[in-house]
Phi, psi and omega in degrees: 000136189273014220217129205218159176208152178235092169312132148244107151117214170192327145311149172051172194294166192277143196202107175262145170256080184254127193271201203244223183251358167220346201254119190257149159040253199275324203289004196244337170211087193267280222275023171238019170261014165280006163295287182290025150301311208250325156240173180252137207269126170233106189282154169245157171218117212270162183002112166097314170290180180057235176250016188274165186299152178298156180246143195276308209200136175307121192239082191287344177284323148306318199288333164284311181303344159292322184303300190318313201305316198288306196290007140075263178245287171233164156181169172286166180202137209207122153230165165245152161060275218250306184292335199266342178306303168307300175303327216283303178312263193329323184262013180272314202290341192198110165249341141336329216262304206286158154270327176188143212240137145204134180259148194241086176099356194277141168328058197240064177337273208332309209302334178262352188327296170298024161233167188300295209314327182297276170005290197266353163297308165325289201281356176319292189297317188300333168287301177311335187270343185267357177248328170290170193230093175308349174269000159267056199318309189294288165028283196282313195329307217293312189293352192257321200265343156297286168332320177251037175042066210221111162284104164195072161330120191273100175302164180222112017282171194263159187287138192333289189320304207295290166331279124026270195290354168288315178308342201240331173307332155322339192235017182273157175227065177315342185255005160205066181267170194227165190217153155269067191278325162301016179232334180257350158324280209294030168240177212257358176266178199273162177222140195225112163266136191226113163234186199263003190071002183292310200234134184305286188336278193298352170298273257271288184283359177274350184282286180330328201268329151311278186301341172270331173308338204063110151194163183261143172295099158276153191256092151249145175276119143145019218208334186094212192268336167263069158348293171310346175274000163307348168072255229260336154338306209264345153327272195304313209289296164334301215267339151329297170325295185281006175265318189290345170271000000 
């Protein structure tokens, strides 16, 4: 399998997890496992991260087709950043599949291009990936999160995960992956747009992406660009989401 997943709980309906691009598997969502009293959670840990075989270049469309895979007869689906990009793709391909879509956050420029902050974060990532020198990872790291205006100091050397996941974000082209938003508008399951409130850029597209779902955009604070680490805010808003399906 190019691909690895970690059950948390067992019980109650099912909820897949696709992480972003440096926060992997479980680490990207430690704090929803107080989730798998009431479900059961299938962390994914996608193409390339973890211990799975190595990858030339990042693919969301294989990395959706893992997704479908994970969601079995049905399940819920929750991706962040990168993860969310991913879900977006798997639930445009089987919208049969989702019970209920939440987005963290996804990179979904394009969608948003007419406004500046998307704009100039888009040419931002673009300059840093034609200039930088991907064999420098802390490098690269310090330069991609400067490029999405994100105050978050890096140690150097970077942590084994962080290092690790730096090898595969290199081959991401974040500003200009695509979604299927008319396929995932028009199916029937509830849809939960979430940002962090950090950023003009991701404020924007997650709003945008809200008005195309019709669904209202939520604000959790405090967490950055990885929402979900806010823990139990972003629990209850979830299990609200899945109840409402």
């Amino acid at each position: 399998m190019s691909y690895a997943v970690e059950n948390w709980g067992g019980g109650g309906d099912r909820i897949v997890l696709v992480h972003g691009s440096l926060g992997v598997g479980a680490a990207a969502f430690g704090e929803q496992k107080p989730l798998a009293e009431s479900f059961a959670l299938a962390v994914m840990t996608r193409r390339g991260y973890g211990d799975t075989p190595p990858i030339d270049a990042v693919d969301v469309l294989c990395d959706a087709a893992d997704v479908v895979e994970l969601l079995g007869d049905g399940a819920h689906l929750v991706g962040t950043s990168m993860g969310g990009i991913v879900a977006m793709n798997a639930a445009g391909r089987r919208p049969d599949l989702v019970r209920s879509l939440t987005v963290i956050e996804p990179p979904a420029f394009a969608l948003a291009s007419d406004l500046a902050p998307v704009r100039r974060v888009a040419e931002a990532m673009r300059k840093h990936w034609a200039t930088a020198d991907r064999t420098k990872r802390h490098a690269f790291v310090t330069g991609f999160l400067a490029a999405l205006e994100m105050n978050m100091p890096m140690p150097d050397p970077l942590p084994p995960p962080v290092n690790a996941a730096a090898g595969v974000l290199v081959t991401e082209r974040p500003w200009s992956v695509d979604v299927p938003v008319g396929a995932v508008a028009d199916a029937g399951f509830p849809k939960l747009v979430i940002t962090g409130g950090w950023s003009e850029a991701f404020d924007g597209i997650s709003g945008r992406l809200a008005d195309l779902f019709n669904v209202e955009c939520h604000c959790l604070q405090g967490a950055g660009h990885a929402v979900q680490k806010v823990g139990e805010p972003f629990n209850a808003l979830l299990r609200r989401h899945i109840a409402s399906a």
